[in-house]
N, C-alpha and C positions, 0 to 999 in steps of 0.2 A: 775208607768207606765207599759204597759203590766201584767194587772192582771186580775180575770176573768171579775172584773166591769172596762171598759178603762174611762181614764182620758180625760176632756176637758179645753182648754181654749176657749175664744171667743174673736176675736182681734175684735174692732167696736161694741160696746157693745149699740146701737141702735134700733132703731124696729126689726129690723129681729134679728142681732143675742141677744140685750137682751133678747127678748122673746125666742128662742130656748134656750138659756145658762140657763135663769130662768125655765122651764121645764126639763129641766136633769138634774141640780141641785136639784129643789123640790123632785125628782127621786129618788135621794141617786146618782148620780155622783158626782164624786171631778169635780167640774167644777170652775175654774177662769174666772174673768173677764177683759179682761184690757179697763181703760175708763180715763177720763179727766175731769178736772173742776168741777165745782156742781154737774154733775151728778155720777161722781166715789165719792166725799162727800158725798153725799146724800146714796148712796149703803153702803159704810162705816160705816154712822153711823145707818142707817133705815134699811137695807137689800136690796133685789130688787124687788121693788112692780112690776106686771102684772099684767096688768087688761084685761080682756077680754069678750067675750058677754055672755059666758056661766058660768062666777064667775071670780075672781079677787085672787091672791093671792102676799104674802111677803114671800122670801128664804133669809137667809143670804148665802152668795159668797166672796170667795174670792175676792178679787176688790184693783185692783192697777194700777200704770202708768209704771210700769216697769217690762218687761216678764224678767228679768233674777230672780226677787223675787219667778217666778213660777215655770221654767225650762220647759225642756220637759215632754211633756203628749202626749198620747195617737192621739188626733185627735183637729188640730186648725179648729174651724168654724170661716172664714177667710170672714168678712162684714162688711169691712170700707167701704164708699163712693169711686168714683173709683177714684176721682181726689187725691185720698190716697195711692193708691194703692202700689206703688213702694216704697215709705215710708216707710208704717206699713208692707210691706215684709221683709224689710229690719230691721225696726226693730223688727220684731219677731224673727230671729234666735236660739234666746235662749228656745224656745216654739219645735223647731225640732230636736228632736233626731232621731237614724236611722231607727227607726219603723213607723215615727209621719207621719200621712197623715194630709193633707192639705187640705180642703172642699172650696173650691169656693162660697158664699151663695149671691154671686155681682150682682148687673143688667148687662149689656151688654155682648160682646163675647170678650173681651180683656183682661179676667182676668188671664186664665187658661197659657195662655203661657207666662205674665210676672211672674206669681210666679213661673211655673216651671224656666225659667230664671234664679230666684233670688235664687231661695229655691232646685231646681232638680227637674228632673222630675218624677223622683219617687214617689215624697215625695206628688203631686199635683192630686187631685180628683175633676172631675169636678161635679157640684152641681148645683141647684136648688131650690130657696124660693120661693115658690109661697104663700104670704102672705104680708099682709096691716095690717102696726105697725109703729108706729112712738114713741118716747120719746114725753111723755106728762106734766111733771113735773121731776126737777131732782128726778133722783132714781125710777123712773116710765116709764114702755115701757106698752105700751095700744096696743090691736089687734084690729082691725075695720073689718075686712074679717071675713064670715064666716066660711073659710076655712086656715088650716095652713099648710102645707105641705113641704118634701124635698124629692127633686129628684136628686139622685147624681150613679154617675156612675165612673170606670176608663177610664182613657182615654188613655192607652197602657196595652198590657197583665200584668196580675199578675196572681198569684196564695195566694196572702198574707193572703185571707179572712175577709181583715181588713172590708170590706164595710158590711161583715154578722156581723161583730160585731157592726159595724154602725147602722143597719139598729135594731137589737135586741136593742140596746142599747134606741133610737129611739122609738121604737116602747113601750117599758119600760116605756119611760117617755109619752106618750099620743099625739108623734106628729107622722101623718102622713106620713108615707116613704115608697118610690117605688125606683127600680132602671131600667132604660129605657134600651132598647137593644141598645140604641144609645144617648149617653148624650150628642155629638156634637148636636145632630138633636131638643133636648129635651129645650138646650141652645137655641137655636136659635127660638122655638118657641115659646117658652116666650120672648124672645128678639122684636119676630113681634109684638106681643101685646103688651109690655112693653112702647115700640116706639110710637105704637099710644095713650094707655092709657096717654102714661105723656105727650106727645104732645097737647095734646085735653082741656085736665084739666089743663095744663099748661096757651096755648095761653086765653082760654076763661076765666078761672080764676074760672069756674063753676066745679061740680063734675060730675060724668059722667052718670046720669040720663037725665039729658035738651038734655048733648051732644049729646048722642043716639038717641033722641024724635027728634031734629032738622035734617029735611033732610039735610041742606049746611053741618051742622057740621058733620055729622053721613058720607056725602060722604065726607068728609077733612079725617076722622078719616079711611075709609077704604082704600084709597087714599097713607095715611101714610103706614097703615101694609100693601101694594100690593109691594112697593117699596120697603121695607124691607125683606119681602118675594123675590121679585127677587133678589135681591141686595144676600140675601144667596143662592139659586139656582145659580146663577152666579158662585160662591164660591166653587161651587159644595156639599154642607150642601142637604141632603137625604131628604128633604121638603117636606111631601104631596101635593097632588093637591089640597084639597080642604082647605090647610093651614089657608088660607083669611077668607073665610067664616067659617068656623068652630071659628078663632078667634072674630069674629065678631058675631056669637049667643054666643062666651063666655061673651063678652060684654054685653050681653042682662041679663044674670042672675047674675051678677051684683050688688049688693046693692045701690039703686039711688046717694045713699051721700057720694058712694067712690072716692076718686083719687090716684092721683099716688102722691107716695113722692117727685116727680122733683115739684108738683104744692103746695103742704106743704112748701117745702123751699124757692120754689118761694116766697110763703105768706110771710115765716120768714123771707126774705131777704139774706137767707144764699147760696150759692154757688152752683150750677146749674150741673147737669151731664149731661145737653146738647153736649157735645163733645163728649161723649161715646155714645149717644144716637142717634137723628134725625142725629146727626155730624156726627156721624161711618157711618153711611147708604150713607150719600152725599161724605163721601170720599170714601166709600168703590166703591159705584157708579162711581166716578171717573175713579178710580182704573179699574174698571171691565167695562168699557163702559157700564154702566145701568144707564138712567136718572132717576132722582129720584128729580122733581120740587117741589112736597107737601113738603118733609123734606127739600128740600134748602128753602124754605118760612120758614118752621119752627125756622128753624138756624138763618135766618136772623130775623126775628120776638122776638126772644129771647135772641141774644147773647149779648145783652148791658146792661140786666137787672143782 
């Protein structure tokens, strides 16, 4: 820990962070994995396959169910599901020693102040995935975006330089990294998009080429991120003006046969992050006297599946 190459683990060992963990590992970082069921088997004994548009590769990783096997390292990239959250906080401890940052890589804006909570605040950086990856077979995380990227910022002064070493570190192994003059504001703007991408591809079941082409759908979809956008201006989050629109020609370039991981799990029947998603927006709206009708449809349209 603290050497000139920094150590990783990955708690959620998933699309997003398997694929960052399998690129700093392929790297030369000591990078751990911690995972479950067939897919930590499968790592075990095959290594960790990533497959992606521009070639495919196999790392062996360290990979277990238990961070005290690992200890503390360097930087946890922190991307379990969020209905996880408090959990895999909790049980990561053993992954934080007094140097160890803590990377956010979670969809919504509720992650950053349960781990500082659980973990300190010190220890908690906020982040950004911007990336489409999902587990495709155990022991295999697949990228569907053409793009991969992490945007991670502090979120109170330091002086530590831990993020230059993030970002070197990063950039070493071939993934994409910026850091924002403001990672609340960075948060929240993928959070607008986030909102309506899973929204849309969710309810329709379709990926987000049709949804786009269709005008009902396409005004549902912008409908969702204007709500979302107020809902954080309300909050008072630093939000361009032309936050909507701009997220909405990011929509456009696009890959026709992308979705959001909430409409994947929906397919697999697995467990839903609608309460951190179109949810946060209808209570946040609550909360802040902002109606927000598209997301309460949403909520109610989903919350039984």
């Amino acid at each position: 820990m603290t050497t000139d190459r920094p150590s990783f683990a990955v708690v959620g060992a998933g699309g997003v962070g398997g694929y960052f963990g399998g690129r700093l590992a392929r790297a030369g970082f000591e990078t751990a994995i911690l995972a479950r069921g067939a897919h930590l088997e499968a790592i075990r004994r095959s290594g960790l396959r990533v497959e992606q548009p521009d070639g495919g590769f196999t790392v062996q990783v360290q990979a277990t169910d238990e961070p005290a096997q690992i200890g503390p390292v360097d930087f946890v990239l922190f991307a379990v599901k969020l209905w996880d959250t408090e959990a895999a906080a909790e049980a990561c401890r053993p992954l934080v020693g007094p140097e160890t940052a803590v990377v956010s890589l979670q969809n919504g804006v509720d992650s950053e102040p349960t781990l500082a909570r659980i973990l300190g605040g010190d220890h908690v950086v906020g982040g950004v995935a911007e990336i489409s990856a999902a587990i495709t077979a155990p022991g295999t995380v697949t990228r569907f975006s053409p793009f991969q990227r992490i945007r991670a910022g502090e979120l109170q002064p330091t002086d530590s330089g831990r993020l230059g070493r993030l970002a070197d570190a990063c950039r070493a192994a071939g993934i994409d990294f910026t850091r924002p003059d403001d990672i609340g504001a960075a948060i929240w703007l993928k959070f607008v998009f986030l909102v309506g991408l899973s929204a849309l591809t969710a309810l329709t079941r379709r990926p987000i080429g049709p949804v786009r082409e269709d005008p009902d759908t396409r005004a549902l979809l912008r409908a969702v991120m204007q709500e979302a956008f107020a809902v954080g201006r309300a909050k008072g989050v630093a939000l361009p003006d032309d936050t909507v629109d701009a997220r909405m020609a990011f929509v456009d370039t696009l890959p026709a046969e992308m979705r959001a991981s909430m409409a994947m799990d929906l397919e697999q029947g697995r467990r839903l992050e609608l309460p951190w998603l179109s949810g946060a927006v209808s209570r946040l709206g609550r909360e802040l006297g902002v109606a927000t009708p598209a997301n309460d449809f949403v909520v109610a349209a989903l919350k039984l599946l």
